[in-house]
TORSEPA-662313 format. One record per atom (N, C-alpha, C): residue number from 1; atom name; x negated, y negated, z negated. Coordinates in steps of 0.02 Angstrom, whole numbers, plus 50000, padded with zeros to 5 digits. Example, Ala and Ser with C-alpha at 12.3 -4.5 7.8 and 13.67 -1.06 7.14 Angstrom:
TORSEPA-662313
+-----+------+-------+-------+-------+
: pos : site :     X :     Y :     Z :
+-----+------+-------+-------+-------+
:   1 :    N : 49340 : 50284 : 49610 :
:   1 :   CA : 49385 : 50225 : 49610 :
:   1 :    C : 49340 : 50165 : 49610 :
:   2 :    N : 49358 : 50112 : 49646 :
:   2 :   CA : 49316 : 50053 : 49643 :
:   2 :    C : 49355 : 49998 : 49606 :
+-----+------+-------+-------+-------+
***
This chain:
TORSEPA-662313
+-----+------+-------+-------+-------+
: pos : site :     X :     Y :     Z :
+-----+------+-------+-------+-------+
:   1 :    N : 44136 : 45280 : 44298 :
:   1 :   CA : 44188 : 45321 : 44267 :
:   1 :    C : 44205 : 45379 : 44312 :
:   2 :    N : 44226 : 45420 : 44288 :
:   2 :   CA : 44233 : 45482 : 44309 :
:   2 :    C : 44309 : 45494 : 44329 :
:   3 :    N : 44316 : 45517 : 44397 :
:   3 :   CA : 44381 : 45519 : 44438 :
:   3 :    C : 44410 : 45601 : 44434 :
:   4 :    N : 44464 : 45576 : 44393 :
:   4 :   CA : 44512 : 45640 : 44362 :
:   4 :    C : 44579 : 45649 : 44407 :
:   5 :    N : 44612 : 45690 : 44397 :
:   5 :   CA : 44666 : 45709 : 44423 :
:   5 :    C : 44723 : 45675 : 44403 :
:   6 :    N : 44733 : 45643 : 44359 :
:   6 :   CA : 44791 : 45623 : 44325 :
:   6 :    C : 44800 : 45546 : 44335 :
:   7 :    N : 44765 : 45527 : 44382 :
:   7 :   CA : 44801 : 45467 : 44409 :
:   7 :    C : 44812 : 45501 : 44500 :
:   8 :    N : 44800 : 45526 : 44501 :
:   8 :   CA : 44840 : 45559 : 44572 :
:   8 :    C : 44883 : 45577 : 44572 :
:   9 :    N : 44906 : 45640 : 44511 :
:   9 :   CA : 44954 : 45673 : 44496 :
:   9 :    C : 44986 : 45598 : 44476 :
:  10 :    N : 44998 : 45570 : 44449 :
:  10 :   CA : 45021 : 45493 : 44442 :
:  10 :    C : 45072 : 45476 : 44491 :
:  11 :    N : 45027 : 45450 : 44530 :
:  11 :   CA : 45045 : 45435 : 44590 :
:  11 :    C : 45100 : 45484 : 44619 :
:  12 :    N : 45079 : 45540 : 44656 :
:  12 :   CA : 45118 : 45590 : 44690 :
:  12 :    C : 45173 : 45607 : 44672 :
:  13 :    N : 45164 : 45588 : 44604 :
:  13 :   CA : 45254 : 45598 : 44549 :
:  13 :    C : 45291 : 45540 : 44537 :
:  14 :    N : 45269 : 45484 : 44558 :
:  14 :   CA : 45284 : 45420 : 44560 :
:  14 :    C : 45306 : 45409 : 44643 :
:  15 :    N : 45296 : 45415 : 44690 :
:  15 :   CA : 45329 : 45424 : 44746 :
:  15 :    C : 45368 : 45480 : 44759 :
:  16 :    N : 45355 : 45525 : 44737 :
:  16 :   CA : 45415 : 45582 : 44758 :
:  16 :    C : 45481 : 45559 : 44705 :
:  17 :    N : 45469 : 45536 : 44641 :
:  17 :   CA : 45534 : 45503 : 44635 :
:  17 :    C : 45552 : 45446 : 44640 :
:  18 :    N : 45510 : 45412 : 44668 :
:  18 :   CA : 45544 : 45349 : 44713 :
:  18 :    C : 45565 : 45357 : 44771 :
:  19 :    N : 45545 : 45417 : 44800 :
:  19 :   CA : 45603 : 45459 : 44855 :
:  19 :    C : 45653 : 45443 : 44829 :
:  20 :    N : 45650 : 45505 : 44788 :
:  20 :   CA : 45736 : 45525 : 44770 :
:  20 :    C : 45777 : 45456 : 44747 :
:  21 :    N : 45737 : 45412 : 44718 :
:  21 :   CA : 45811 : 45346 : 44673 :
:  21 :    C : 45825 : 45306 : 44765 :
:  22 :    N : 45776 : 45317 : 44802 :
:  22 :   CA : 45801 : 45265 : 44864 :
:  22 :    C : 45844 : 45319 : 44908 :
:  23 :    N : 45835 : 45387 : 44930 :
:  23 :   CA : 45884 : 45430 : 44955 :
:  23 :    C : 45950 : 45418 : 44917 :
:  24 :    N : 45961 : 45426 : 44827 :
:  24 :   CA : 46022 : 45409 : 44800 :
:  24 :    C : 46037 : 45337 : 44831 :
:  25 :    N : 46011 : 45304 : 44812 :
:  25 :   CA : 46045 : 45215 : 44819 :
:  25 :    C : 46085 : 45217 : 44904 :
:  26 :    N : 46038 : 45267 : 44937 :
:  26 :   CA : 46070 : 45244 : 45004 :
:  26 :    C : 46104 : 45289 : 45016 :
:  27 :    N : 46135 : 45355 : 44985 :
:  27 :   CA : 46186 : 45391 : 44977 :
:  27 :    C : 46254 : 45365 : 44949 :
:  28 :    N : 46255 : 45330 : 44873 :
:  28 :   CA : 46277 : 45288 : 44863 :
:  28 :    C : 46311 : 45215 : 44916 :
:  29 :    N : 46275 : 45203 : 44937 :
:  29 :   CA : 46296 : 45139 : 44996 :
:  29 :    C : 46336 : 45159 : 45036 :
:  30 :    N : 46311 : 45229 : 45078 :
:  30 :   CA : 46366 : 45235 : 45144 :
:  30 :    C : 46419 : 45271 : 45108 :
:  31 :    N : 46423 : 45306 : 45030 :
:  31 :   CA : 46487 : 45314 : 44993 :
:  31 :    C : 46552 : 45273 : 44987 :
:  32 :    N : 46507 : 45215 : 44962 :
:  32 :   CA : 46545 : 45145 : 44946 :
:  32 :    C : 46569 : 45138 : 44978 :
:  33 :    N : 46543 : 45132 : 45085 :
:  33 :   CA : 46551 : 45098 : 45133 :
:  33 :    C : 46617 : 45166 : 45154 :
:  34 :    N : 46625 : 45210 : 45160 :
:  34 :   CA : 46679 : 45266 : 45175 :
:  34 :    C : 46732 : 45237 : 45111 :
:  35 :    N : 46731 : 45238 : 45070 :
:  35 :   CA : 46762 : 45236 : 45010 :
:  35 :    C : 46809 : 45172 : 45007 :
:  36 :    N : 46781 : 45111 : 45049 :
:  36 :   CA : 46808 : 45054 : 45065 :
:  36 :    C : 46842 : 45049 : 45119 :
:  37 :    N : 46816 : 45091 : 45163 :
:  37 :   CA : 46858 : 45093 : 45229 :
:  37 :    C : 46927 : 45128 : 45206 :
:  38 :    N : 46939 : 45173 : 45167 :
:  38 :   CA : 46990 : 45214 : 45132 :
:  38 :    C : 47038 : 45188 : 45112 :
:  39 :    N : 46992 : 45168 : 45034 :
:  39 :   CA : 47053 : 45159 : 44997 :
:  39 :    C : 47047 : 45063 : 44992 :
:  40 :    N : 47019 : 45045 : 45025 :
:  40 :   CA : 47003 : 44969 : 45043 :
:  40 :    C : 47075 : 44941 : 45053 :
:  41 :    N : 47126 : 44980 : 45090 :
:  41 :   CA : 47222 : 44939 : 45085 :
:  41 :    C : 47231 : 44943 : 45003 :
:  42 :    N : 47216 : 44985 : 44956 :
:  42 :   CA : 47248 : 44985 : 44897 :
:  42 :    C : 47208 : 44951 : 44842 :
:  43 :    N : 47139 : 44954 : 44836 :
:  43 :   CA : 47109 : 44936 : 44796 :
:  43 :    C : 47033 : 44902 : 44828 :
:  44 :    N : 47058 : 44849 : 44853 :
:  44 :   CA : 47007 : 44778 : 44892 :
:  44 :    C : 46929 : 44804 : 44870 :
:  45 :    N : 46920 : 44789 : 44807 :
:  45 :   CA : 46850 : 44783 : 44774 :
:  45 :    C : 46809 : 44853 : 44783 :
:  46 :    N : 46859 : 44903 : 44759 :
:  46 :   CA : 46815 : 44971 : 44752 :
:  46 :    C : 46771 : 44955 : 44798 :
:  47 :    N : 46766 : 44964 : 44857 :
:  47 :   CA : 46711 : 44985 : 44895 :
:  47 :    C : 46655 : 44943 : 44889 :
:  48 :    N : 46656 : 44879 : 44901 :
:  48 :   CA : 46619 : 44830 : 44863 :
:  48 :    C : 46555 : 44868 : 44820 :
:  49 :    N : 46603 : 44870 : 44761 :
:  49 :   CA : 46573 : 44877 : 44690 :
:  49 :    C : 46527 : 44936 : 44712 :
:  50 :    N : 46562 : 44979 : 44740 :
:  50 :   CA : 46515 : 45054 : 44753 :
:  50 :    C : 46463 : 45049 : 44783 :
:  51 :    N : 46478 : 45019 : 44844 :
:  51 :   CA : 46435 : 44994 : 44873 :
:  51 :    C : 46361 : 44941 : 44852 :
:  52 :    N : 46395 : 44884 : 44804 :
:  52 :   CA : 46334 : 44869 : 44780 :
:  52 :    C : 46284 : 44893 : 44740 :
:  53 :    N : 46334 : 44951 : 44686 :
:  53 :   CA : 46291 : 44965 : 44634 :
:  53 :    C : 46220 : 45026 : 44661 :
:  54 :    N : 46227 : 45022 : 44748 :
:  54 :   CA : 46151 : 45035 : 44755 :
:  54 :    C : 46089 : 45014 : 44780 :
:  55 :    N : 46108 : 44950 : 44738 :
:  55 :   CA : 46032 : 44911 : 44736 :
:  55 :    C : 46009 : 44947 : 44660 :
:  56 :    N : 46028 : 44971 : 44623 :
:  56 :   CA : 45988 : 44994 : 44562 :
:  56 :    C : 45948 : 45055 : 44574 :
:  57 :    N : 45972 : 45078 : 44596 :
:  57 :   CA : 45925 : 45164 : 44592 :
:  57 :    C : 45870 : 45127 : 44688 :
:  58 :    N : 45897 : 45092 : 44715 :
:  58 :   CA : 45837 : 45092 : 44789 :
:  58 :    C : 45807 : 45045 : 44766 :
:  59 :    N : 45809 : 44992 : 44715 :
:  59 :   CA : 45742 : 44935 : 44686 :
:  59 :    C : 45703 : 44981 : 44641 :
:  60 :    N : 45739 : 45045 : 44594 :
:  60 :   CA : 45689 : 45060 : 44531 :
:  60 :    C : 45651 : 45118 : 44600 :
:  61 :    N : 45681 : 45122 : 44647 :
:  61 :   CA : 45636 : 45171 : 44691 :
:  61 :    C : 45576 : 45153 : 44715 :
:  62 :    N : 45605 : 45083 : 44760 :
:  62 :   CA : 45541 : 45047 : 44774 :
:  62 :    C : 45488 : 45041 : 44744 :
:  63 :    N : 45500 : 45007 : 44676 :
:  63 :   CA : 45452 : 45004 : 44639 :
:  63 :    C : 45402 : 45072 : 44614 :
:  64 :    N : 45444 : 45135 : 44596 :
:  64 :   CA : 45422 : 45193 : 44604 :
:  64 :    C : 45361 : 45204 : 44662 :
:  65 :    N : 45390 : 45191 : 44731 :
:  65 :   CA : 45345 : 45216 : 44740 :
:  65 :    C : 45287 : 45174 : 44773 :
:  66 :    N : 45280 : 45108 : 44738 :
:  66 :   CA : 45210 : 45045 : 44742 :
:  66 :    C : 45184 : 45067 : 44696 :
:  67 :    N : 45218 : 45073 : 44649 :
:  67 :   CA : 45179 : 45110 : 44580 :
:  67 :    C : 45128 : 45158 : 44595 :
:  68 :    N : 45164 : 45211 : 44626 :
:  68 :   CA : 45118 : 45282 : 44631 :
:  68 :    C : 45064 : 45268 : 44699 :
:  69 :    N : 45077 : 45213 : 44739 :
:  69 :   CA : 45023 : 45205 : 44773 :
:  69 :    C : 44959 : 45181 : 44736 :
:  70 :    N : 44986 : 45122 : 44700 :
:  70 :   CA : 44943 : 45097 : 44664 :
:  70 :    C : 44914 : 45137 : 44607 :
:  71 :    N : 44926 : 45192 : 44578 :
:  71 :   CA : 44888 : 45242 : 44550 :
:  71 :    C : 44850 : 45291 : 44581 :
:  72 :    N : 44882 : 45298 : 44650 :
:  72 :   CA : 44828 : 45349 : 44702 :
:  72 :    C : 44763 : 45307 : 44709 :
:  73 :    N : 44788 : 45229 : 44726 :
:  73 :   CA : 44723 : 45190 : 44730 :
:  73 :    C : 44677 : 45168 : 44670 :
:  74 :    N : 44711 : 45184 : 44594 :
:  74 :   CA : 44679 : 45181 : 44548 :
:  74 :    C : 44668 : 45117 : 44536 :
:  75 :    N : 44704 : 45031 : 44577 :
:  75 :   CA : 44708 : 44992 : 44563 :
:  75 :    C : 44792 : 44960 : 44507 :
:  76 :    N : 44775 : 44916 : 44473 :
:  76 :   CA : 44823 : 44878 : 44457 :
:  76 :    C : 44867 : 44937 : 44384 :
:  77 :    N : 44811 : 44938 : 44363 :
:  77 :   CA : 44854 : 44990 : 44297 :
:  77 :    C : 44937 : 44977 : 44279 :
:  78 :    N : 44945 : 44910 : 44273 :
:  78 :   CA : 45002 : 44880 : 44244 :
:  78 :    C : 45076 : 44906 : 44284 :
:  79 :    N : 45038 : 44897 : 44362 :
:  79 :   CA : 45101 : 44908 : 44396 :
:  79 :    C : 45094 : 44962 : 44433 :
:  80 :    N : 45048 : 45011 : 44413 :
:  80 :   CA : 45054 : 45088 : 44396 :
:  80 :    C : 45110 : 45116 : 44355 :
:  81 :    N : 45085 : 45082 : 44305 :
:  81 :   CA : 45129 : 45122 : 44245 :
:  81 :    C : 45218 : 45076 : 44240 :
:  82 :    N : 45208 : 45015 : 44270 :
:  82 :   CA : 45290 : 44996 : 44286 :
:  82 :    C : 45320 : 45047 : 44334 :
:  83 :    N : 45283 : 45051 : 44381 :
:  83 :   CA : 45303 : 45107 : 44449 :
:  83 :    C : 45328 : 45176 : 44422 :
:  84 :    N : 45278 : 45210 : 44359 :
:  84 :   CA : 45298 : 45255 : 44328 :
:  84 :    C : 45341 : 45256 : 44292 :
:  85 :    N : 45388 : 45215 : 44257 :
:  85 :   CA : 45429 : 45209 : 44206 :
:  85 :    C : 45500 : 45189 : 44246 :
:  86 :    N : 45480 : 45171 : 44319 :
:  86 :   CA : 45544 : 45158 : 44363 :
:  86 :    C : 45546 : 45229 : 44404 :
:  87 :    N : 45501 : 45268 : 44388 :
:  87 :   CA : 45513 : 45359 : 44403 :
:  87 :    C : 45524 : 45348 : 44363 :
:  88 :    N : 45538 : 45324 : 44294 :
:  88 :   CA : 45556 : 45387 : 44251 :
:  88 :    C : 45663 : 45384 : 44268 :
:  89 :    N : 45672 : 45329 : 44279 :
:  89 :   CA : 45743 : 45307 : 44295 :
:  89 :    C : 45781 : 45336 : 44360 :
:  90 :    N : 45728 : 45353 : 44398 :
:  90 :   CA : 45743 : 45403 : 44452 :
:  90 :    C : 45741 : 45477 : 44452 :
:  91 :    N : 45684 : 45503 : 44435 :
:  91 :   CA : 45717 : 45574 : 44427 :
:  91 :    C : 45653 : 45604 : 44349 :
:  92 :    N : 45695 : 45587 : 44284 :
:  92 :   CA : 45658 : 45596 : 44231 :
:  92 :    C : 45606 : 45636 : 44213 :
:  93 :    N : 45627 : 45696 : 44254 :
:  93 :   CA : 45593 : 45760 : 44248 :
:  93 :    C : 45509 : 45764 : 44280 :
:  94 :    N : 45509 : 45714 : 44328 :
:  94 :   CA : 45437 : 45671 : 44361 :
:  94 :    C : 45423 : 45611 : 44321 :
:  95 :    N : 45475 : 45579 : 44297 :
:  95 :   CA : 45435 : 45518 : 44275 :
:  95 :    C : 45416 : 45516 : 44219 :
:  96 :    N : 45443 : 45549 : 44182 :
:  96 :   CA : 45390 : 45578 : 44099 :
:  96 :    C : 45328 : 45591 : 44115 :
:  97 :    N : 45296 : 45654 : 44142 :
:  97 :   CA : 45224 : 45661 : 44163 :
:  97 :    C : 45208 : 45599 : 44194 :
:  98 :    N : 45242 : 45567 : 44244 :
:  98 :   CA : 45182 : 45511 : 44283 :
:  98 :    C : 45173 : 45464 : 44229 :
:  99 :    N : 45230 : 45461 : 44173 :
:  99 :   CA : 45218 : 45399 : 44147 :
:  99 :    C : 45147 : 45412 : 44093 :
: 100 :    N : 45154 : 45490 : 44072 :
: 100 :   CA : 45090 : 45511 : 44029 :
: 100 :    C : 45009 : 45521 : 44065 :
: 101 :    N : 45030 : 45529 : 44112 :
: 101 :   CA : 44953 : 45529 : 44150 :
: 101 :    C : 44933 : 45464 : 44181 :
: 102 :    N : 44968 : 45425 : 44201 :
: 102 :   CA : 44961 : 45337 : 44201 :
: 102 :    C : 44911 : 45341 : 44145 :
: 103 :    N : 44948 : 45317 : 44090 :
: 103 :   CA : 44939 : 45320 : 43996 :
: 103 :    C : 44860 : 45346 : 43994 :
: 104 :    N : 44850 : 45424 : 44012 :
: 104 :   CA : 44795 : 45460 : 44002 :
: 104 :    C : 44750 : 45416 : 44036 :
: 105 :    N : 44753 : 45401 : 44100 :
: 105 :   CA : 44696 : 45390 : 44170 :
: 105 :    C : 44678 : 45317 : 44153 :
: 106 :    N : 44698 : 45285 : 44100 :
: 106 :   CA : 44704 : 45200 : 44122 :
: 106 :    C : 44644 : 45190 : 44106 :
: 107 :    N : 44577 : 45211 : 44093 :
: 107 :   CA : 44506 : 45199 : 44102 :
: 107 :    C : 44490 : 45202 : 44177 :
: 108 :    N : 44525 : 45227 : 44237 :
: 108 :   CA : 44501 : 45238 : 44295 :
: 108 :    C : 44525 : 45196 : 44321 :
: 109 :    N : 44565 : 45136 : 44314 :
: 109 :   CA : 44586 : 45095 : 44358 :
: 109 :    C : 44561 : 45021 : 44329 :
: 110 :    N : 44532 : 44995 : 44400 :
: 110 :   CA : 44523 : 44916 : 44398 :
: 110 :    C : 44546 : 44881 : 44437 :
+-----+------+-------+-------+-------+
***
């Protein structure tokens, strides 16, 4: 089979926004963590909560960017295109294309 661009481009757009959801998540965290130190005498939980809610955007990152390795390597289609669809939750504007050139390329991966 013949080795195309669009599982690279895949990939490369699949880690650059699994950058960005793990930079947010951990922007988010030391938010929470200021935010608790604050207002932590008046309202206990806030910081907590803030704080936890960034395991969502640094797991759909992670996965982002195993995904886009695993499309640079042209192995494991499946969790290519999971990797791509967890860009798409990180920064949409990348994970639409990765998720369509996944889609396109999936003859090149075994």
């Amino acid at each position: 089979m013949e080795r195309t661009w669009k599982p690279t481009t895949a990939g490369v757009l699949g880690i650059i926004a699994g950058a960005i959801g793990v930079i947010f998540g951990l922007v988010v965290a030391v938010a929470g963590g200021i935010l608790g130190a604050i207002v932590g005498a008046f309202i206990p939980f806030i910081g907590g909560a803030v704080a936890g809610a960034f395991a969502i955007p640094l797991i759909l990152g992670i996965v982002a960017i195993i995904g886009g390795v695993y499309a640079l390597k042209r192995r494991v289609w499946g969790f290519a295109l999971a990797g791509s669809i967890c860009a798409f939750f990180c920064a949409f504007f990348l994970g639409i294309p990765a998720i369509i050139f996944v889609i396109l390329g999936k003859g090149e991966f075994h």
